[in-house]
C-alpha positions as CSV (number, residue, x, y, z in Angstrom):
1,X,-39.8,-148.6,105.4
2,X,-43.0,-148.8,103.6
3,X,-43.1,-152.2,104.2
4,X,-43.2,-152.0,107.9
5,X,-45.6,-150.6,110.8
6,X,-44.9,-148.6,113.6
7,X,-46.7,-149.1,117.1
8,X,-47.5,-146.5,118.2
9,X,-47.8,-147.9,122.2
10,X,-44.3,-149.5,122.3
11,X,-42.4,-148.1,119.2
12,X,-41.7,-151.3,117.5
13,X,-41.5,-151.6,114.0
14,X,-43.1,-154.9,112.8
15,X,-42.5,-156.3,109.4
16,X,-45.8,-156.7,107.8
17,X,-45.4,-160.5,106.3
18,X,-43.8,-160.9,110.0
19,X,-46.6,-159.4,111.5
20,X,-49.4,-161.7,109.5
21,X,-47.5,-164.6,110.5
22,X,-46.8,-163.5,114.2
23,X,-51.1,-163.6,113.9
24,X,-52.3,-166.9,112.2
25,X,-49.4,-168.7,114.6
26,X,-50.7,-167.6,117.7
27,X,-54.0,-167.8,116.7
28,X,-53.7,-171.5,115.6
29,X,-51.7,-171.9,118.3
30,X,-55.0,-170.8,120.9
31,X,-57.6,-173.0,118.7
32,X,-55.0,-176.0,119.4
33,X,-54.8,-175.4,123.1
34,X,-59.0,-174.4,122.9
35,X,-59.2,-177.9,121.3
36,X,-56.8,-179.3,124.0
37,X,-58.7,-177.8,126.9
38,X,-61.9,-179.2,125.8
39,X,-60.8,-182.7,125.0
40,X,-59.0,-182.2,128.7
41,X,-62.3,-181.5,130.2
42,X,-63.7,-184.7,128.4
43,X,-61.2,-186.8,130.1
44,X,-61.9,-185.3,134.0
45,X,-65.6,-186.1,133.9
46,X,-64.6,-189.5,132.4
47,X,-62.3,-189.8,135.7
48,X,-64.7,-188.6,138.3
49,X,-66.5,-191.7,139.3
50,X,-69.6,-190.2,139.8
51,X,-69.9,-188.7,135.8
52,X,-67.9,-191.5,133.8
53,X,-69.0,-189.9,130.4
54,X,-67.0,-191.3,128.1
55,X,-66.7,-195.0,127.2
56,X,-62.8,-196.6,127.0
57,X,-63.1,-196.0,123.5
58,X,-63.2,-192.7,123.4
59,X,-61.7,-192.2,126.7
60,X,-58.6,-193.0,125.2
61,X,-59.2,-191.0,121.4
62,X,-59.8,-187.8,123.5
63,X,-56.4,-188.6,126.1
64,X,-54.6,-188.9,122.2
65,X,-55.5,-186.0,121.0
66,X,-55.4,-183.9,124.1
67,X,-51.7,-184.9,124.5
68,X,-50.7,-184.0,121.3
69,X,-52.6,-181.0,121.1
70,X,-51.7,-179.2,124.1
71,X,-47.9,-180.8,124.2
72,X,-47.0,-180.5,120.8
73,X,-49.3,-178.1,118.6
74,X,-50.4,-175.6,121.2
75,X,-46.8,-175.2,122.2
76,X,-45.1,-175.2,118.5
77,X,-47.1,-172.9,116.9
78,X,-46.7,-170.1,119.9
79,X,-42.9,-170.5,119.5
80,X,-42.7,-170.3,115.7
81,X,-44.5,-166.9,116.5
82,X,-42.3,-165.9,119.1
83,X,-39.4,-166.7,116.7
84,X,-41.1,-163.8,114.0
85,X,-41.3,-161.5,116.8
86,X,-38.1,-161.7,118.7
87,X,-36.1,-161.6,114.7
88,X,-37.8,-159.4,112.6
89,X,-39.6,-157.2,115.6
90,X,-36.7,-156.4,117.8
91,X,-34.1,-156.3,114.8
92,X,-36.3,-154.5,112.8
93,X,-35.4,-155.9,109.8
94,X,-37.5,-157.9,107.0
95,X,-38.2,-161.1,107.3
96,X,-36.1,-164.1,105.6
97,X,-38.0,-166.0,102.8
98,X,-41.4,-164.9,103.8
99,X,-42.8,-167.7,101.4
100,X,-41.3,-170.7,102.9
101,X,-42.6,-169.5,106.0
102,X,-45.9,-169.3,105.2
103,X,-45.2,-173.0,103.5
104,X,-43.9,-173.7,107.0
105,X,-47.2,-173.0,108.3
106,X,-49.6,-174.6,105.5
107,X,-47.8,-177.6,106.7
108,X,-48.2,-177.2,110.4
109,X,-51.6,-176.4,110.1
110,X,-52.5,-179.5,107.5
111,X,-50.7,-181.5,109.7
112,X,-51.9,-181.0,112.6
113,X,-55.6,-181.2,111.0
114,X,-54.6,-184.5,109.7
115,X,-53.3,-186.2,112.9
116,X,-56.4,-185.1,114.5
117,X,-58.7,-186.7,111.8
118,X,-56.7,-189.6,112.2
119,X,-57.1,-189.9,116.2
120,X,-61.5,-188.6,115.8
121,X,-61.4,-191.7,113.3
122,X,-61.3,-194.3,115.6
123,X,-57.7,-196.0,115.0
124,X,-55.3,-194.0,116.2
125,X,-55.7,-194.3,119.7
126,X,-52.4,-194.9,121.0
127,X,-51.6,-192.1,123.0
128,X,-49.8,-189.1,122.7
129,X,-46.5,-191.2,123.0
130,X,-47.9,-193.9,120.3
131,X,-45.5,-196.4,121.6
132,X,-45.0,-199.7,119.4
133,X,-46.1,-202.1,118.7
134,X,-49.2,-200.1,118.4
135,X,-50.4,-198.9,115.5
136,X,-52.0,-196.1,114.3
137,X,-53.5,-195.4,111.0
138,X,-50.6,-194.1,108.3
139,X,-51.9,-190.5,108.7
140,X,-51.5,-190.2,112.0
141,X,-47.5,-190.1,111.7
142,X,-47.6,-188.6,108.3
143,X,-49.6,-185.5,110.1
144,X,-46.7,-185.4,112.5
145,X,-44.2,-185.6,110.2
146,X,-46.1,-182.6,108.2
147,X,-46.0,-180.7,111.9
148,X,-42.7,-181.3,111.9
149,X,-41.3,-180.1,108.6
150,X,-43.6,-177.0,108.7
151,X,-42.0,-176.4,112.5
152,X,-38.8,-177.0,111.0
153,X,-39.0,-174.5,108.1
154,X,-40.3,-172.1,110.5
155,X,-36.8,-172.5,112.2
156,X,-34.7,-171.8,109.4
157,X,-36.7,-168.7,108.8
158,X,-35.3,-167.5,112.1
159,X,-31.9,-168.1,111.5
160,X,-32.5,-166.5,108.1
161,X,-33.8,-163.4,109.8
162,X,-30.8,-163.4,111.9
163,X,-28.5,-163.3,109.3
164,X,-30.6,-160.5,107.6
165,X,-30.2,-158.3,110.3
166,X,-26.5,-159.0,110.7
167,X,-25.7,-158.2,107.0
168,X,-28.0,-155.1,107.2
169,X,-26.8,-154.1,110.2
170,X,-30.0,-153.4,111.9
171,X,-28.2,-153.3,115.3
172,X,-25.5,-152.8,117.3
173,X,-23.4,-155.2,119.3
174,X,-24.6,-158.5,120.4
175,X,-28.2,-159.4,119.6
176,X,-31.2,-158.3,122.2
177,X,-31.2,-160.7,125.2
178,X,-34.9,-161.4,124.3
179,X,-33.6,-162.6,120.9
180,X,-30.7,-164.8,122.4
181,X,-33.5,-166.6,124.3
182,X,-35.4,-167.0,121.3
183,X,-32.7,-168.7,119.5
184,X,-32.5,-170.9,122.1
185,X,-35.9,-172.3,121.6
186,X,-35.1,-172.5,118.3
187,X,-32.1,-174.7,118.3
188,X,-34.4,-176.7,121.2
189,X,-36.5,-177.0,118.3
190,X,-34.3,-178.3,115.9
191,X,-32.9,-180.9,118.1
192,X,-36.6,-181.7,119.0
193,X,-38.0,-181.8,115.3
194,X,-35.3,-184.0,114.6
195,X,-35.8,-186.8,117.1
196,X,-39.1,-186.6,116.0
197,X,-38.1,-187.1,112.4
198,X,-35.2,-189.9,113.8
199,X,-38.2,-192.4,115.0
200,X,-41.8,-190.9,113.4
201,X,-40.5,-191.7,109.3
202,X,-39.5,-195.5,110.2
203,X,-43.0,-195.8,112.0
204,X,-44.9,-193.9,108.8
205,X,-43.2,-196.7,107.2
206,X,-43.9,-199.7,109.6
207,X,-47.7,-198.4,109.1
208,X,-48.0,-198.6,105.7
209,X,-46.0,-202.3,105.4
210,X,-42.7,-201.3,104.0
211,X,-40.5,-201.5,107.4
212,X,-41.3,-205.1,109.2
213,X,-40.2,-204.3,112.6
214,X,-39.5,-201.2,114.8
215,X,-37.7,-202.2,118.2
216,X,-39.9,-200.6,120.8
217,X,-37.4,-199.6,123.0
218,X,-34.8,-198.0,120.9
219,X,-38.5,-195.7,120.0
220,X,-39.1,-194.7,123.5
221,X,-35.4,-193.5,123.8
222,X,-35.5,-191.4,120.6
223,X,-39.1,-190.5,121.1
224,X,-38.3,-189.0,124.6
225,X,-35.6,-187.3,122.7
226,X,-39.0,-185.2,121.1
227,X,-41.5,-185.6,123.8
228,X,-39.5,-184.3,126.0
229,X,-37.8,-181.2,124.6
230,X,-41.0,-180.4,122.8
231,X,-41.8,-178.9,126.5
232,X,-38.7,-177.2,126.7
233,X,-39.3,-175.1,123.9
234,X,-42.2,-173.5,125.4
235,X,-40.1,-173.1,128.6
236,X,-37.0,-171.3,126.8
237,X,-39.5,-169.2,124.8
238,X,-41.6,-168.2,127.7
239,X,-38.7,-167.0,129.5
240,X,-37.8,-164.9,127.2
241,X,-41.2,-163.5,127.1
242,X,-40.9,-162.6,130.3
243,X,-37.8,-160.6,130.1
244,X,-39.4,-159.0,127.4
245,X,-42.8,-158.3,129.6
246,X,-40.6,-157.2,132.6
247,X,-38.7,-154.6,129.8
248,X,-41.7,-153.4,127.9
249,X,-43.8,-152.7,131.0
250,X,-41.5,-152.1,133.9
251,X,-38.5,-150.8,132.5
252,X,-36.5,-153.9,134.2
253,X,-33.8,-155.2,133.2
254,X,-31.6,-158.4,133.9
255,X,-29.4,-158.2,136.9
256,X,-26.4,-159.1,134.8
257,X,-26.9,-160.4,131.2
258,X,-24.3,-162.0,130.9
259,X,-25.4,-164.2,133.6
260,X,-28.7,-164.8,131.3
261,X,-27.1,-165.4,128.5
262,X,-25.3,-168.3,130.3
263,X,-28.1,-170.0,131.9
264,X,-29.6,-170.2,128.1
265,X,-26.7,-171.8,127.0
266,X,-26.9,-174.1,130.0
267,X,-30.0,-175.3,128.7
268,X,-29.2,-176.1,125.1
269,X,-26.0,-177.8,127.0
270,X,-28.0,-180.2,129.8
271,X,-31.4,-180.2,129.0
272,X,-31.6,-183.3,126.9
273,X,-30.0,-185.4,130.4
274,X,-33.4,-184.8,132.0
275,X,-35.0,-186.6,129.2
276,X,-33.8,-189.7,130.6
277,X,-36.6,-189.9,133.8
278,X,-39.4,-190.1,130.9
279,X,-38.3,-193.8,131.3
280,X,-36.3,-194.1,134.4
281,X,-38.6,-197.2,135.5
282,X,-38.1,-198.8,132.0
283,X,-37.6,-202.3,132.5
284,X,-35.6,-202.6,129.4
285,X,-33.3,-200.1,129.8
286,X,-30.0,-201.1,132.1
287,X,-28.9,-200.1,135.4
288,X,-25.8,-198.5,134.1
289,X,-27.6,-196.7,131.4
290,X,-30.2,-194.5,133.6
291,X,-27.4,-194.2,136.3
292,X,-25.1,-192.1,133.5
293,X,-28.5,-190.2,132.3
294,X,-30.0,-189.3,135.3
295,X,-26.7,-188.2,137.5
């Protein structure tokens, strides 16, 4: 156990490459929703007529990077530490591969960095959606891609963890309730990342010559596949912060857990139909297709 720390307030054990890594992902998940909150303020006194203080230029750079930045960095980094916390912490076991998950987050972190140079540089202003048949400059989807691959690793680490505990029998029964909700951000995650992955490597490749053509609708359907879950993460994760709050503070607990565990698994089940009103007023898309999506 020399390897772990006790708390002495709520008598968790935390892992100490768990703990570090807990740390630098919520703390770069705060300078990305800091950045976003600032960039957010730069847009409101651009839309109060009686400011205006940015120019359309930049207008639109700051709108780019606050969407991605308070969408997709703020809310990914937060998870992947909820993910170390909800494993290792309430298993109280080791973490898996504690190398690739600090990989995981060099990448996050360099991508994230790079999309942002790439969007403060003046040519990636397309939005956080970056619809085609713009184009943005070939490190703005390569820092995405970076993101993603870091988020991704992150992930697997989880599961990893979960199997850890499991062979080492840190616990009893079925896992924690708090956990279960965890994993269900994480396979949110997965499905997200690879969306993401699905649409964002073509368009690397589109941006650096070596792809002609990317149909612009099939990319809003896949990219909503990411754009929209990416939220979802954060919503799975949260509750599950909550029960844990509600647990550690009150002493409550779920009316039936059972019941909770359900509704998770609900989500992972029907969440990605609700992705369909991103582009319910699509003129491309047919009648019959949002219809099926939407009912």
């Amino acid at each position: 156990m020399s390897n772990f720390r006790l708390c002495p307030d709520t008598g968790l054990f935390f892992d100490k490459n768990a703990e570090s890594l807990m740390k630098v992902n919520a703390v770069a998940a705060a300078v990305s929703l800091l950045v976003a909150g600032i960039l957010a303020l730069g847009v409101a006194l651009t839309r109060w007529p009686a400011v205006h203080l940015l120019p359309a230029d930049q207008f639109y750079m700051f709108l780019t990077a606050h969407g991605l930045d308070a969408l997709i960095f703020w809310i990914i980094f937060f998870e992947i530490a909820i993910l170390y916390f909800a494993s290792s912490t309430l298993l109280r076991c080791r973490l898996a591969a504690p190398r690739w998950a600090w990989l995981g987050f060099a990448l996050m972190v360099i991508g994230a960095v790079t999309t942002n140079v790439a969007i403060f540089q003046g040519n990636s202003s397309v939005m956080m959606t970056s619809y085609v048949p713009m184009q943005a400059a070939p490190h703005f989807y390569l820092g995405l891609i970076l993101f993603a691959v870091g988020a991704l690793i992150g992930c697997f680490v989880f599961f990893g963890t979960l199997v850890v505990a499991r062979n080492e029998r840190t616990y009893d029964g079925s896992i924690p309730l708090v956990t279960f909700g965890a994993m269900t951000a994480a396979i949110i995650a997965v499905f997200t990342i690879a969306s993401g992955a699905i649409i964002l490597v073509p368009t690397f490749l589109w941006s650096i010559g070596y792809i002609g053509y990317i149909d612009p609708e099939m990319y809003r359907v896949i990219w909503w596949g990411m754009g929209h879950s990416s939220q979802q993460i954060n919503v799975a994760a949260h509750v599950s912060v909550w029960y844990l709050v509600a647990g550690l503070t009150l002493g409550a607990r779920p009316m039936s857990e059972k019941v909770s565990r359900f509704a998770f698994l609900l989500y992972i089940f029907f969440l990605q139909l609700a992705s369909a009103h991103h582009i319910l007023v699509d003129p491309g898309i047919s009648s019959e297709w949002k219809i099926f999506n939407t009912s």
